[in-house]
Structure formats: structure tokens, C-alpha cells
C-alpha positions as semicolon CSV with decimal commas, in nm:
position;residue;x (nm);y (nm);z (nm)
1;X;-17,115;-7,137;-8,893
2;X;-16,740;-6,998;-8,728
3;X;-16,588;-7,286;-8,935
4;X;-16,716;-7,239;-9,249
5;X;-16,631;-6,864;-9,245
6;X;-16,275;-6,919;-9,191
7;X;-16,279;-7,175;-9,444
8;X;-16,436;-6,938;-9,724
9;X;-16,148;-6,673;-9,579
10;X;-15,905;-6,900;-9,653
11;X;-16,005;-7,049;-9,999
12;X;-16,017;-6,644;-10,102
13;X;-15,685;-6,593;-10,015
14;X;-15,515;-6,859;-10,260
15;X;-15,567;-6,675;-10,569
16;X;-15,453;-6,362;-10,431
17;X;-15,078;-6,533;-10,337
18;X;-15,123;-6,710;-10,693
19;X;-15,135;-6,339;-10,830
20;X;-14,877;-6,190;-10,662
21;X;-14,590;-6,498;-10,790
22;X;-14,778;-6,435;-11,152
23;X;-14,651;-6,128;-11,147
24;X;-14,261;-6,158;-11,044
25;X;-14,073;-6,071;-11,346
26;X;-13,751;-6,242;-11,354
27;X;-13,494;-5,957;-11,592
28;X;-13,191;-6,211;-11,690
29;X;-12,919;-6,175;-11,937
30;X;-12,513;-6,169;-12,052
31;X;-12,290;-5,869;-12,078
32;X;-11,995;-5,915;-12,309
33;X;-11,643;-5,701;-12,400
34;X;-11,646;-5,611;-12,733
35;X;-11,473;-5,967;-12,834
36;X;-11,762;-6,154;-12,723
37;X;-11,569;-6,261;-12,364
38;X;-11,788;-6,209;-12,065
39;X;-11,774;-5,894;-11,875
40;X;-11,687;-5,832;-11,518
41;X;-11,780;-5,600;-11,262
42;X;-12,046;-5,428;-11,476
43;X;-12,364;-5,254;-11,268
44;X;-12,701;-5,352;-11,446
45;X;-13,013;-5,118;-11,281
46;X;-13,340;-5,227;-11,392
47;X;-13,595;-4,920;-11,321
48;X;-13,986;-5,067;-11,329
49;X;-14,200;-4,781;-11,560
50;X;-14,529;-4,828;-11,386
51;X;-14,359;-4,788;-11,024
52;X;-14,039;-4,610;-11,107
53;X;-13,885;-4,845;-10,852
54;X;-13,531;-4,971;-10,927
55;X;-13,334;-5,308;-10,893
56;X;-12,930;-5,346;-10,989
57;X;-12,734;-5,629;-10,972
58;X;-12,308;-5,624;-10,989
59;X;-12,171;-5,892;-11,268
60;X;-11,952;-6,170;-11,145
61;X;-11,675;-6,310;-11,362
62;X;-11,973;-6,512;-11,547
63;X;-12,065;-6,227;-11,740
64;X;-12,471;-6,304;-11,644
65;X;-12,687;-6,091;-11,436
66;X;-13,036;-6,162;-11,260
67;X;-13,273;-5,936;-11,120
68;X;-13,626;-6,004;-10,936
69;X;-13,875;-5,782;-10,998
70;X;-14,216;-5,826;-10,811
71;X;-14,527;-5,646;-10,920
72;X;-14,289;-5,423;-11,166
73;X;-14,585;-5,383;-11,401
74;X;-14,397;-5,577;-11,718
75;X;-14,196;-5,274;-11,886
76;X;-13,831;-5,153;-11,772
77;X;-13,593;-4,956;-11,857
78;X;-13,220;-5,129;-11,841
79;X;-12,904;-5,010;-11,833
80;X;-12,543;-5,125;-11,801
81;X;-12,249;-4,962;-11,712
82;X;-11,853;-5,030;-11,640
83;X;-11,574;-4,822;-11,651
84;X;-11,396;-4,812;-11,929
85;X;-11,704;-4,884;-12,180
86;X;-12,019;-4,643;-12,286
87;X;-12,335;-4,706;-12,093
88;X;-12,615;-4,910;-12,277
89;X;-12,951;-4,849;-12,246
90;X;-13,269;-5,007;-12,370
91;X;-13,639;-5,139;-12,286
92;X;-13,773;-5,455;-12,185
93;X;-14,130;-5,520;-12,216
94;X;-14,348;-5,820;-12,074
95;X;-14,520;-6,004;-12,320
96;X;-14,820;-6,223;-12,265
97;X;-14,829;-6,480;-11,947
98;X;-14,405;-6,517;-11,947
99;X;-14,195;-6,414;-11,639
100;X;-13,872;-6,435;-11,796
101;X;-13,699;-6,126;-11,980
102;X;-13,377;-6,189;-12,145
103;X;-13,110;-5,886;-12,192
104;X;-12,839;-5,960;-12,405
105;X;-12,587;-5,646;-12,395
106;X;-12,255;-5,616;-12,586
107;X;-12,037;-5,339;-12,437
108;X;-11,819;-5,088;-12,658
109;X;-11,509;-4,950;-12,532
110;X;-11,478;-4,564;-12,457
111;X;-11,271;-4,364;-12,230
112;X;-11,444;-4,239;-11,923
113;X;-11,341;-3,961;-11,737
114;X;-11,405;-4,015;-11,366
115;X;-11,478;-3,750;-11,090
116;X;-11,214;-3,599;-10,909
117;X;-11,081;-3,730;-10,582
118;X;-10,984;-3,532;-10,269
119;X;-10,734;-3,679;-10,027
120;X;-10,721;-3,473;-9,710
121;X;-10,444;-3,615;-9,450
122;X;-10,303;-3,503;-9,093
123;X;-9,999;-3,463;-8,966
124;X;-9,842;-3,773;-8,821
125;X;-9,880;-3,873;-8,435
126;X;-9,529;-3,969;-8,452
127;X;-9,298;-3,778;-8,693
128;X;-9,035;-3,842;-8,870
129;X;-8,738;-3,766;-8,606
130;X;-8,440;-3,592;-8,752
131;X;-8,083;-3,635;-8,647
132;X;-7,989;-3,416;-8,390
133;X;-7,749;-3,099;-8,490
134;X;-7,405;-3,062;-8,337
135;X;-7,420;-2,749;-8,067
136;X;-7,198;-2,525;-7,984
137;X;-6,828;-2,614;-7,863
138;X;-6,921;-2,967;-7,968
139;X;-6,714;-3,192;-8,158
140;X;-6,867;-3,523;-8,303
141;X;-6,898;-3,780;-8,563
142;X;-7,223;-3,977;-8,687
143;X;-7,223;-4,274;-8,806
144;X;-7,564;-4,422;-9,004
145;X;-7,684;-4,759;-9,050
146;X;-7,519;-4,766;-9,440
147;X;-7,250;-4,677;-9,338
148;X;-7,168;-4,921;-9,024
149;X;-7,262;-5,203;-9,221
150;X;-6,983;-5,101;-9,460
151;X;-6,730;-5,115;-9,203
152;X;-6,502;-5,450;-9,138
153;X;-6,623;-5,426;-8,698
154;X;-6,849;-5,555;-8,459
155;X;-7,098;-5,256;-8,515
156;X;-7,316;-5,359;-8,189
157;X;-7,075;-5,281;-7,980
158;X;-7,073;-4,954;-7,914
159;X;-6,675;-4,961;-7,767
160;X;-6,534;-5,080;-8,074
161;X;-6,749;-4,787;-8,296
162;X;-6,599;-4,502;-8,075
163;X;-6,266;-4,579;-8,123
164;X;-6,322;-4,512;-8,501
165;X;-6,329;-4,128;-8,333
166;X;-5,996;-3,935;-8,323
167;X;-5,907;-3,860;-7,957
168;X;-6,087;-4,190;-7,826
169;X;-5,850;-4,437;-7,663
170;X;-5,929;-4,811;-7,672
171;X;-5,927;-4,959;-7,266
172;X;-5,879;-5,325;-7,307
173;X;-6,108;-5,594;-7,117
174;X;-5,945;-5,741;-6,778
175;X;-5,994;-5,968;-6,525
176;X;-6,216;-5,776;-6,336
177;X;-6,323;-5,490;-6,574
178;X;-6,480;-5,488;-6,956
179;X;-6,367;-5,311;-7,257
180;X;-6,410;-4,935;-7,242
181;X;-6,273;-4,638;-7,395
182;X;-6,116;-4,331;-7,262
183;X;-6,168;-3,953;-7,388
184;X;-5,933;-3,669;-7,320
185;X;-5,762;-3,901;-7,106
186;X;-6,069;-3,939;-6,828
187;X;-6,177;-4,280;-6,698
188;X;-6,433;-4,463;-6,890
189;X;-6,690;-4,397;-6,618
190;X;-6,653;-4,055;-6,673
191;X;-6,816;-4,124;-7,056
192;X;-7,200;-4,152;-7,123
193;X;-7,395;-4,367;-7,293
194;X;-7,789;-4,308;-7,427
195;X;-8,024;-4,478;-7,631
196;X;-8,318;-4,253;-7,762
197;X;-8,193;-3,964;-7,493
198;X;-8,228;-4,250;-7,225
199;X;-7,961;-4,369;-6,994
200;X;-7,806;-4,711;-7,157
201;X;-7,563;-4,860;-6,976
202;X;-7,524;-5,242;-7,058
203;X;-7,621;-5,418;-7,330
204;X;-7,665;-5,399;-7,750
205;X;-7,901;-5,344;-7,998
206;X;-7,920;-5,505;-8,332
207;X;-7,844;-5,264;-8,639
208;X;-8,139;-5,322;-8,766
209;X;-8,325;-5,137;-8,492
210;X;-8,060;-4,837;-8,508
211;X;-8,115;-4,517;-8,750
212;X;-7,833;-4,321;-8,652
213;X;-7,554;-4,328;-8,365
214;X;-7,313;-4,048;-8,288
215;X;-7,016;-4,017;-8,051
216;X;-6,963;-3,647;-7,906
217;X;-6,596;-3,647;-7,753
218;X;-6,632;-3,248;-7,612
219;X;-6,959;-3,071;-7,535
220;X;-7,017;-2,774;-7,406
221;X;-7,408;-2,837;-7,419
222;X;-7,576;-2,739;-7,110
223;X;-7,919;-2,954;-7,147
224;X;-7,658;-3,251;-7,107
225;X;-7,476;-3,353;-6,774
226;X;-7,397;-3,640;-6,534
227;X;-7,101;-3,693;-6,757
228;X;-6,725;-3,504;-6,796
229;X;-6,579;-3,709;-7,075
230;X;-6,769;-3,875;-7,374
231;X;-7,105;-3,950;-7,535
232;X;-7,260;-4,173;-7,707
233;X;-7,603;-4,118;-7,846
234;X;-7,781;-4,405;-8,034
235;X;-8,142;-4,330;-8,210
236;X;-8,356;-4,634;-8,315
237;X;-8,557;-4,648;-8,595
238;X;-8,946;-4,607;-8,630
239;X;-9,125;-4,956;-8,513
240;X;-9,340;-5,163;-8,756
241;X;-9,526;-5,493;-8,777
């Protein structure tokens, strides 16, 4: 008797699944430019009138949309939109036993005026830093990027660039020492050299990486020291991928 119950509780249930695939309505169709070429990136909403539950689909390059509706009650209410064209609108209605409702839609151009946008932004972590000022008593020269690359030298090094400053005096290279230069007739380790307000004392750095270098040959700036003679004061640029 436990057997044949189930069995009649199973045999029950196969018409109710058969129902509920009877009534999946399958909404299908084309959306076309005015010329007849297939339409992309067009939103179709299907909105079921029994349930006032709605389905879209986005439009590929293809032009065709598809849209499963189960238990939608056979009568929607379609629309298409895309910017640049006026919305379409119509109603498809179930007839009879079929499943499938075909949509053909031919879009018209029109201008479209689209909601206003509101950017908000914050100020940067890192600003833009701006050449530093002469002060005081000082007497310098800068010397950008442009204007370096312009210039017949070997920009990189730094010796070379400050002699291009009236009052600077070349030191050649020797056996024992480098290349240096002399200001107001001190000894080159009397001058200073910085890169990004940091002590820089050997090496170069590319011209790429440089936004603006300046040689100060008298200062009278307090917030500087450790040196009597020169500076030189080399800024890079911002960093990037």
C-alpha cells in the first residue's frame, strides 16, 4: 500500500512540470538602424501584463535579442531603447498553444538629451611641486629639461652644467682627484650638491628623470648650511608606470 502511494504521487506530478514548460514564452526578435543594418547595444525590457514582472536583454553586434519568460501570462509590453534613437514601444500577445513571439523593431534616429553628470575630485596626494623661488641675497640660474637638451654638453654631469654659471671656475680631473668646480675662489668641497633637498654626492641621473636643476653661487639663506661656496639643487620629475 506505501508503494503504490508514492507511485500515484509521482504520476500526479508529471503534468504539473509539463504545465509549467507549456507556459515559458520565448519573446525573440531583430532591432535595426534606420538603413536596415543591425543595431548594437540597444536595451529591450519585456514587462509581463498579468504579473507586471520584467525581463531585458542588451543587443550584441547581431542585432537579435531573446528573452525567457516563464508563467508571463502570454501578453507584454516591449520596448527598445538606444541612445541616439526614439524609444519603441508595442504589445505582444500569445496566441493559441505557440511559445514563440517574434519582435521585429526598426529604430528612428533622434537626438537624446542625457542627464547631467557630476564629477567631484580631491586634491592630489602628491602635488604638483613648483620650482623653488630665489631668496634673499641669492644669486642663481635654472636650467630646465628643454633647455639642457638644447645645449651642445654632457647634461648629466652636473660639473660641466655649473660652469655654464658666471663666477664658476672649471677644476680639471687629476691623478688623484675628479673634475670639480670652484666658486668665489673656495675649494670644491666647500660646494654642495642635492637631489630633491637630499644630500647627493656621487653619481648622475638621466635627464629624463630631472624637471628642473639650478646652481646658486651666493646664498644668504639660513634654512641651508653645511656648505660656504656653491649649490647645486636638482628636482626630479613626478614617477609613472
Amino acid at each position: 500500500m506505501r508503494w503504490m502511494t508514492v507511485l500515484v504521487g509521482a504520476v500526479a506530478a508529471g503534468p504539473a512540470w509539463a504545465q509549467v514548460g507549456f507556459t515559458t514564452d520565448i519573446l525573440t526578435g531583430v532591432v535595426v538602424d534606420p538603413a536596415g543594418a543591425p543595431l548594437a547595444d540597444v536595451l529591450v525590457e519585456a514587462v509581463s501584463l498579468d504579473t507586471e514582472i520584467a525581463r531585458s536583454s542588451r543587443i550584441d553586434g547581431s542585432g537579435r535579442f531573446t528573452i525567457l519568460f516563464p508563467d508571463g501570462g502570454g501578453q507584454y509590453r516591449m520596448s527598445a531603447k538606444a541612445i541616439g534613437f526614439a524609444p519603441r514601444e508595442a504589445v505582444l500577445i500569445r496566441y493559441a498553444d505557440e511559445d514563440r513571439l517574434v519582435w521585429g523593431v526598426q529604430m528612428t534616429s533622434q537626438a537624446v538629451m542625457l542627464d547631467a553628470v557630476e564629477v567631484q575630485g580631491r586634491a592630489q596626494i602628491n602635488p604638483v611641486r613648483v620650482p623653488e623661488r630665489p631668496t634673499p641675497g641669492t644669486t642663481e640660474r635654472s636650467f630646465t629639461t628643454d633647455l639642457v637638451t638644447r645645449l651642445p654638453i654632457d647634461a648629466e654631469d652636473l660639473n660641466v652644467l655649473a660652469t655654464l654659471v658666471p663666477g664658476v671656475v672649471p677644476i680639471d680631473a687629476t691623478d688623484s682627484t675628479g673634475a670639480a668646480f670652484s666658486i668665489a675662489g673656495q675649494r670644491a668641497d666647500a660646494n654642495a650638491i642635492t637631489l630633491d633637498g637630499l644630500t647627493f654626492n656621487a653619481g648622475s641621473v638621466p635627464q629624463e628623470a630631472i624637471r628642473n636643476t639650478r646652481i646658486v653661487t651666493n646664498t644668504y639663506d639660513v634654512s641651508r648650511g653645511r656648505f660656504s661656496g656653491g649649490l647645486i639643487a636638482t628636482t626630479t620629475r613626478g614617477g609613472t608606470n
